[in-house]
C-alpha positions in Angstrom: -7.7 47.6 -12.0 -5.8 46.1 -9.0 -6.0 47.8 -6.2 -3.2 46.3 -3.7 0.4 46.7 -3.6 2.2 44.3 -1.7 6.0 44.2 -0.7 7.5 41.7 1.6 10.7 43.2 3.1 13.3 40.8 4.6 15.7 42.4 6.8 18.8 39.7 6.8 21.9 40.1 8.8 23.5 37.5 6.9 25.2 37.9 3.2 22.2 35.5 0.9 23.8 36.4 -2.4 23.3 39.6 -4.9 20.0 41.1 -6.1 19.7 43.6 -8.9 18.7 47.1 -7.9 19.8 50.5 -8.3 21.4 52.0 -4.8 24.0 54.2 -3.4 26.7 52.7 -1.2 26.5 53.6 2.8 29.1 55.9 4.3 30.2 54.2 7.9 33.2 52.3 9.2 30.8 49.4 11.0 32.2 46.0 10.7 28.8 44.1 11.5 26.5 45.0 8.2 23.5 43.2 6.9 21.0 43.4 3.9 17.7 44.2 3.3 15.5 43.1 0.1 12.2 44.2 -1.2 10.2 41.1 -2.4 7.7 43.4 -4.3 4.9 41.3 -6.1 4.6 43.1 -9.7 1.5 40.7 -10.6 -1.2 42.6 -7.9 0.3 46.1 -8.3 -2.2 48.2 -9.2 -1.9 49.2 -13.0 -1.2 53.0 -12.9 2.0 52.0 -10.3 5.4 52.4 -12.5 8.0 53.1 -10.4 8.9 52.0 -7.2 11.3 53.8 -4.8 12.7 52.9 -1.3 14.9 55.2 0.8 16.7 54.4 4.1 17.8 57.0 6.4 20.0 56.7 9.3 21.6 59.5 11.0 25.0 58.4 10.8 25.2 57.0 7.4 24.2 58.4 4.1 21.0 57.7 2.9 20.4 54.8 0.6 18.0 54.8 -2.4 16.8 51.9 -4.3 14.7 52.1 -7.3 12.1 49.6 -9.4 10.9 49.9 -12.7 7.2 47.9 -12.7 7.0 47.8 -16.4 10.5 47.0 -17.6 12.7 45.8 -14.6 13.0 41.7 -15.1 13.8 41.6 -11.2 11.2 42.1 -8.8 13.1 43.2 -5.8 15.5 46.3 -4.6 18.2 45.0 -2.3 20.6 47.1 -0.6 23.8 45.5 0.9 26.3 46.2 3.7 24.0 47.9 5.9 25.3 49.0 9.3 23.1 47.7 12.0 20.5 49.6 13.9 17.9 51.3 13.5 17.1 52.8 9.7 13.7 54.1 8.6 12.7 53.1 5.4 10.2 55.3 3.1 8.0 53.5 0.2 6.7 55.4 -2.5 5.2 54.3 -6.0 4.9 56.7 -8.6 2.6 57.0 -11.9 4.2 57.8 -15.2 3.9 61.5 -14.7 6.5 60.8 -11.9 3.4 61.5 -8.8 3.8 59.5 -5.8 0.0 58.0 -5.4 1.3 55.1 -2.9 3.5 55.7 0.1 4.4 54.2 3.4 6.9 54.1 5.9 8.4 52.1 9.4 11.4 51.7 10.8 13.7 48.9 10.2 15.7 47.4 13.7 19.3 45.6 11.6 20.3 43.9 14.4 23.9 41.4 14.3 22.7 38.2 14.0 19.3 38.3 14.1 16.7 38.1 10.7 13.8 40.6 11.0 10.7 40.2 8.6 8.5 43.2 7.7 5.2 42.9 5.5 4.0 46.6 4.2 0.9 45.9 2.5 -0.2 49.3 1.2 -4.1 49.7 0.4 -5.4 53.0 -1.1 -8.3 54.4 0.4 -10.1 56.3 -2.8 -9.0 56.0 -6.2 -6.6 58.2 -7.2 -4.5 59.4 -4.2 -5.5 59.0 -0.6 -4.0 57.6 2.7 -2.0 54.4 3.1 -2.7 52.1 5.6 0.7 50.1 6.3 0.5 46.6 8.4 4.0 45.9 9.8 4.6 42.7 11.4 8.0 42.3 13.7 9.2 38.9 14.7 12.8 36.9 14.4 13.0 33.8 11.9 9.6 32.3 12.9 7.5 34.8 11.0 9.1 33.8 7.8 5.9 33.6 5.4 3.9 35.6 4.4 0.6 35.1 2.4 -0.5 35.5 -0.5 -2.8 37.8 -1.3 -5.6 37.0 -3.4 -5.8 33.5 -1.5 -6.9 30.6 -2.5 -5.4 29.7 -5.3 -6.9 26.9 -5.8 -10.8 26.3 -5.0 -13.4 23.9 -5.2 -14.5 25.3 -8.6 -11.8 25.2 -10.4 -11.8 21.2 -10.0 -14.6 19.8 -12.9 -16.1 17.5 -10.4 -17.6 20.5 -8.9 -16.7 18.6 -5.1 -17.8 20.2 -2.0 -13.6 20.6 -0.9 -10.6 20.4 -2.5 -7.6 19.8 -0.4 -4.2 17.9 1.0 -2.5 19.4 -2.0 0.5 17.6 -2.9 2.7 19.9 -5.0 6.3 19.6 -6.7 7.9 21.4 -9.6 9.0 19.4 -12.2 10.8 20.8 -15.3 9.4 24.2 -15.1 6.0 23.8 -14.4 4.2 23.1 -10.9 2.3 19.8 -10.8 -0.5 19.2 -7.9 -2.4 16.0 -6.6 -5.0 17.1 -4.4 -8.5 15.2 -3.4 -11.7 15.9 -3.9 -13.9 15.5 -1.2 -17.9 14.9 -1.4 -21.0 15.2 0.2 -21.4 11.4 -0.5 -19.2 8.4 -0.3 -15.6 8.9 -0.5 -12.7 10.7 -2.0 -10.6 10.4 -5.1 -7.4 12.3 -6.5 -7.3 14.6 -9.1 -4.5 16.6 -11.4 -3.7 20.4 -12.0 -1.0 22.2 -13.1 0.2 25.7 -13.1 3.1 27.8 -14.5 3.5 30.4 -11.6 2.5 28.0 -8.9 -0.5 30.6 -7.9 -2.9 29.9 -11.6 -4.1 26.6 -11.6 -5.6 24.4 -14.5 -7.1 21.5 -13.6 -5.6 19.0 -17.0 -8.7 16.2 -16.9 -12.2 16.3 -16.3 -11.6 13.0 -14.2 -9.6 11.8 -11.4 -6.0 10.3 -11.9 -5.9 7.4 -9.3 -9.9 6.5 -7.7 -10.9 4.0 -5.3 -10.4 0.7 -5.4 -12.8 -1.4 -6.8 -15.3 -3.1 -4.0 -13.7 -5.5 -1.6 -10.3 -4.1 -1.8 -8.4 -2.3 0.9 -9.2 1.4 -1.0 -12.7 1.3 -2.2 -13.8 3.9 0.8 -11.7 7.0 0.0 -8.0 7.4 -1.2 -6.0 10.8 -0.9 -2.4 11.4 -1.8 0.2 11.4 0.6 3.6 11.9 -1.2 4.5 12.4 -4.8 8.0 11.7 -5.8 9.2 11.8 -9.1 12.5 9.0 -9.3 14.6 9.3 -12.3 12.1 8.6 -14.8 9.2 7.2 -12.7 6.4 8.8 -10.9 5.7 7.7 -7.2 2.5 8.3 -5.7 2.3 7.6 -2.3 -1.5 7.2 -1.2 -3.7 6.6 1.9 -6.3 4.2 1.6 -9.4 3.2 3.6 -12.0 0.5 3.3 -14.8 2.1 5.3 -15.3 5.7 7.1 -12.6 6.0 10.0 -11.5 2.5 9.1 -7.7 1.0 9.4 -5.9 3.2 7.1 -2.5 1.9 4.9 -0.4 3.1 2.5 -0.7 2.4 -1.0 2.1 3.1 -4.0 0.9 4.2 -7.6 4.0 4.0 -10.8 3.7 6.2 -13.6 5.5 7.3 -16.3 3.9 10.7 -17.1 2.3 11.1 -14.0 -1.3 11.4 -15.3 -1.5 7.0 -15.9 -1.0 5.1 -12.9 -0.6 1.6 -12.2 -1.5 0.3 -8.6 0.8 -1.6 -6.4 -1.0 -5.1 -5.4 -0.8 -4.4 -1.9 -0.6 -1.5 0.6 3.4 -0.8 1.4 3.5 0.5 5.0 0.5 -0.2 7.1 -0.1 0.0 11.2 -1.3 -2.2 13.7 -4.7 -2.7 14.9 -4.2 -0.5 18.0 -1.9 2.5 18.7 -1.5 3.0 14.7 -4.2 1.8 13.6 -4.7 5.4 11.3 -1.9 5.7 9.6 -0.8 8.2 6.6 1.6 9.1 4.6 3.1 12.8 4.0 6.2 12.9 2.3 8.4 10.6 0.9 12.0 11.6 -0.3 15.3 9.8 -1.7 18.3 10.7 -0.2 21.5 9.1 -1.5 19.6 6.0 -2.8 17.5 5.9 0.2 13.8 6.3 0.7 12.7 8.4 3.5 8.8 8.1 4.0 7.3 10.2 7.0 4.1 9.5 8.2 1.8 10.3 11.0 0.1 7.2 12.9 -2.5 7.9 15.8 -4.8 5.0 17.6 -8.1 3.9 17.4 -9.2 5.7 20.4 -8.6 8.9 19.4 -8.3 10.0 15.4 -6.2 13.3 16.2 -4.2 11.8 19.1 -1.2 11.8 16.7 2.2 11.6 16.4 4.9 11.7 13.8 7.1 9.0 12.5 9.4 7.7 9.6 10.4 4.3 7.8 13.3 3.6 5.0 13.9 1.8 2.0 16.1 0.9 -0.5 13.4 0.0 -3.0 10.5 2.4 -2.4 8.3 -0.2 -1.9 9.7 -2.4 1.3 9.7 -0.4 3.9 11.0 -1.1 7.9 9.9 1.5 10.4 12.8 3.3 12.5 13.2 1.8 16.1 12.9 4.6 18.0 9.4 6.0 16.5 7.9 8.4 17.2 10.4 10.9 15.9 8.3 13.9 17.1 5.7 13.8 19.6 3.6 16.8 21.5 5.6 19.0 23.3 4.5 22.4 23.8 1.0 23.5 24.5 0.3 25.3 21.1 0.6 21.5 19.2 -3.0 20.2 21.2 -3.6 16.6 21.7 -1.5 16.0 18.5 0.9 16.7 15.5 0.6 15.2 12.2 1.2 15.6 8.3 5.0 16.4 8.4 6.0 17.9 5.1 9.8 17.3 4.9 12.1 18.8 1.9 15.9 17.8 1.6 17.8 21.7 1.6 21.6 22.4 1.9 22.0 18.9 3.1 19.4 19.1 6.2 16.2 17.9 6.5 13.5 20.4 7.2 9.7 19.6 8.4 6.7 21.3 8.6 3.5 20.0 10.7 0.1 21.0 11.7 -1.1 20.7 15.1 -4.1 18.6 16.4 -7.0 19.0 18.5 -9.9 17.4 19.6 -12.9 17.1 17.9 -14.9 19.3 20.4 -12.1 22.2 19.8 -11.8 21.6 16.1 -8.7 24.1 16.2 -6.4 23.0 13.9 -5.1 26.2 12.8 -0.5 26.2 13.3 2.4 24.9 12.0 5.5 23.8 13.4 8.9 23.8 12.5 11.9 21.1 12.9 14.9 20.0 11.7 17.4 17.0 11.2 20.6 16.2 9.8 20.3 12.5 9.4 16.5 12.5 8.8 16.0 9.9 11.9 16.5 12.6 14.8 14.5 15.6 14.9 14.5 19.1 16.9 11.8 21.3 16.9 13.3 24.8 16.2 10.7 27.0 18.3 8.5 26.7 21.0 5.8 28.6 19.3 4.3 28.5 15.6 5.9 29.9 12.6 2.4 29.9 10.6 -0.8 30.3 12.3 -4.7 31.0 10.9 -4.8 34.2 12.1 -1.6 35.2 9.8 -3.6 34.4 6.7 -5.3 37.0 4.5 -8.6 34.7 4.6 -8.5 34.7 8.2 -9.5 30.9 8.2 -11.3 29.2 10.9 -8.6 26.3 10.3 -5.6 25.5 8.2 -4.3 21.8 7.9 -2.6 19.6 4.9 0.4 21.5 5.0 2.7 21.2 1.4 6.5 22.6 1.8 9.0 22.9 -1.3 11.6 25.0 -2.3 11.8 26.4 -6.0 15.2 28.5 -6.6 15.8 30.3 -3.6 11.7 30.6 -2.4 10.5 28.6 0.2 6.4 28.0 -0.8 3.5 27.2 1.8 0.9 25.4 0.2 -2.3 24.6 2.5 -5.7 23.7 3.0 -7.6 26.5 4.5 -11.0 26.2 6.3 -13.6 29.1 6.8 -15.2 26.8 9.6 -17.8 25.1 7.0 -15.6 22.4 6.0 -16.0 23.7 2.4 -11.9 24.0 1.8 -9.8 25.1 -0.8 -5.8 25.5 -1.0 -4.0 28.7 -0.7 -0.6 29.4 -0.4 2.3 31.4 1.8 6.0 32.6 0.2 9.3 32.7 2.4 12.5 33.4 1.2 14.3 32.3 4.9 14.1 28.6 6.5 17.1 28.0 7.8 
């Protein structure tokens, strides 16, 4: 039996649209009102859980109840809208089917105009049966906007048949209803290659071959070290992976471009399409690639020869996915703040509401080996970039698995979630890919 119920409440001052849920209407005369939604995950609440009830009290306004049925509700969250701000407790309970409350928990919720506030109740009983709840609230504006999943990873190294010592820089996208994910395998021996899963929910994985999709080159060519996907892009009816490729260990890395036309059998480009120069880019690699109004955006982090994780972020266009010219003013986004270390790399860029929006890891050096936060930007013409906070929105220490390091971050947006994929490390370098939900980057 599951013993976890999870609900990730998101406290927005802002109208984002109507939820179903059953609630009473507040009682005040406030102009400045706001909303505040339940995410509840139904799939790790604990089987005896039916019923789900929220209450918020406020001594000047009536008190608001929202209710959940587990078993029969389609919806998964209880929203209540037009909420005066300030300060409103909110009480938790899940019942059984004999109507007994066997989970509860409760916090007080700040509305504040103009301002999103996230709160994560994770509610874990202490016995079976009934028992005391212990309730982890986290406070924080927009940057604490994910929150992970639970029963991280998702994805690990045994659920890839090669049985590789990691599995990692996920590339993920969903594609006519079902999620599709390039990831490498690393070994203990010689090289890397990429490999194929897919998954309905995005969190259960099945790996579709019991070989890779796209391997190494064959010897002599520019790939026949270690290739790992950078950017998967599906264009009208033609699959584009975007790969990095290296002849030897820490060698000059390029760019290469697979075309497919089911996405499991690929066909190599000749030659690699955006490569660096012998010097300050001399690693360079490949995160996202989008198409914008007929153009091709491809973002990429290059670094120099003297130092592997002295990196910085950059971007090139095309009109043909294949020629690419790198933007004048590179880098786009450089270090800044003391959080990002010696570097910042693997931007993962989506295309929402007509801005771009990135996500990047930080870098340090190889005696720190503390890669372990992301970052956050934005841009309206993809070419000029602003970082939106001077500290992380997703650190190690947020995740469930507590890893040693997180890297290889994977951003998309499916309906109106925001999903986190990434590579987590315990500190062993034996990695696997979890995952972080968000339902506000804006």
């Amino acid at each position: 039996m599951k013993s976890i119920l999870f609900l990730l409440l998101v406290v927005l001052v802002t109208f984002v649209g109507c939820l179903k849920s059953t609630i009473t209407s507040p009682n005040n005369n406030s102009n400045s009102t706001g909303k505040v939604s339940l995410k509840i995950d139904k799939t790790n609440a604990p089987q005896n859980v039916v019923s789900v009830f929220a209450y918020l009290t406020k001594a000047d306004a009536d008190t608001l109840i929202g209710t959940l049925n587990l078993r029969s509700d389609s919806t998964a969250d209880i929203s209540f809208q037009n909420i005066s701000v300030g300060t409103w407790h909110l009480l938790v309970q899940a019942d059984d089917s004999n109507g007994r409350t066997i989970y509860s928990g409760q916090s007080d919720v700040q509305v504040v105009d103009g301002t999103t506030t996230f709160v994560s109740l994770t509610l874990v009983p202490t016995s079976s049966g009934t028992g005391n709840i212990i309730v982890f609230v986290s406070w924080g504006k927009t940057q604490e906007m994910f929150t992970d999943y639970i029963n991280n990873p998702v994805f690990a190294t045994y659920d890839c048949p090669a049985f590789p010592k990691s599995v990692s820089q996920e590339k993920i996208f969903y594609d006519n209803g079902i999620y599709k994910m390039y990831y490498i395998c690393g070994y203990s021996y010689r090289g890397g290659n990429v490999w194929y899963a897919e998954s309905i929910d995005g969190i259960n994985w099945t790996s579709k071959l019991n070989q890779p999709v796209l391997d190494k080159d064959s010897a002599g060519t520019w790939d026949d070290y270690a290739i790992a996907p950078g950017a998967i892009l599906k264009d009208g009816d033609i699959y584009r992976l975007y790969y990095n490729g290296v002849r030897v260990s820490y060698g000059h890395h390029s760019v290469g471009l697979a075309l497919s036309n089911d996405g499991i059998n690929w066909t190599r480009y000749p030659t690699p399409v955006l490569t660096g120069d012998s010097s300050s880019q001399y690693y360079t690699f490949a995160s996202s690639v989008l198409k914008i109004n007929g153009k091709y955006y491809m973002y990429y982090w290059t670094s120099p020869i003297t130092n592997f994780n002295e990196s910085s972020i950059n971007v090139a266009t095309s009109t043909d996915g294949i020629n690419w010219t790198k933007y004048s003013d590179n880098p786009i986004l450089k270090v800044t703040f003391s959080w990002e270390g010696i570097g910042i790399a693997f931007p993962s860029v989506i295309y929402d509401n007509g801005i771009f929006k990135m996500i990047y890891t930080n870098r340090e050096d190889d005696a720190k080996a503390t890669q372990d936060s992301y970052g956050l930007a934005y841009s309206s013409d993809g070419l000029h970039w602003t970082k939106e906070y001077q500290t992380p929105i997703f650190t190690a220490n947020q995740t469930v698995s507590k890893w040693a390091q997180i890297d290889y971050p994977c951003f998309i947006k499916v309906g109106n979630e925001y999903r986190l994929y990434y590579t987590g490390n315990p500190g062993n370098d034996i990695m696997n890919i979890s995952f972080a939900s968000g339902y506000n980057v804006k």
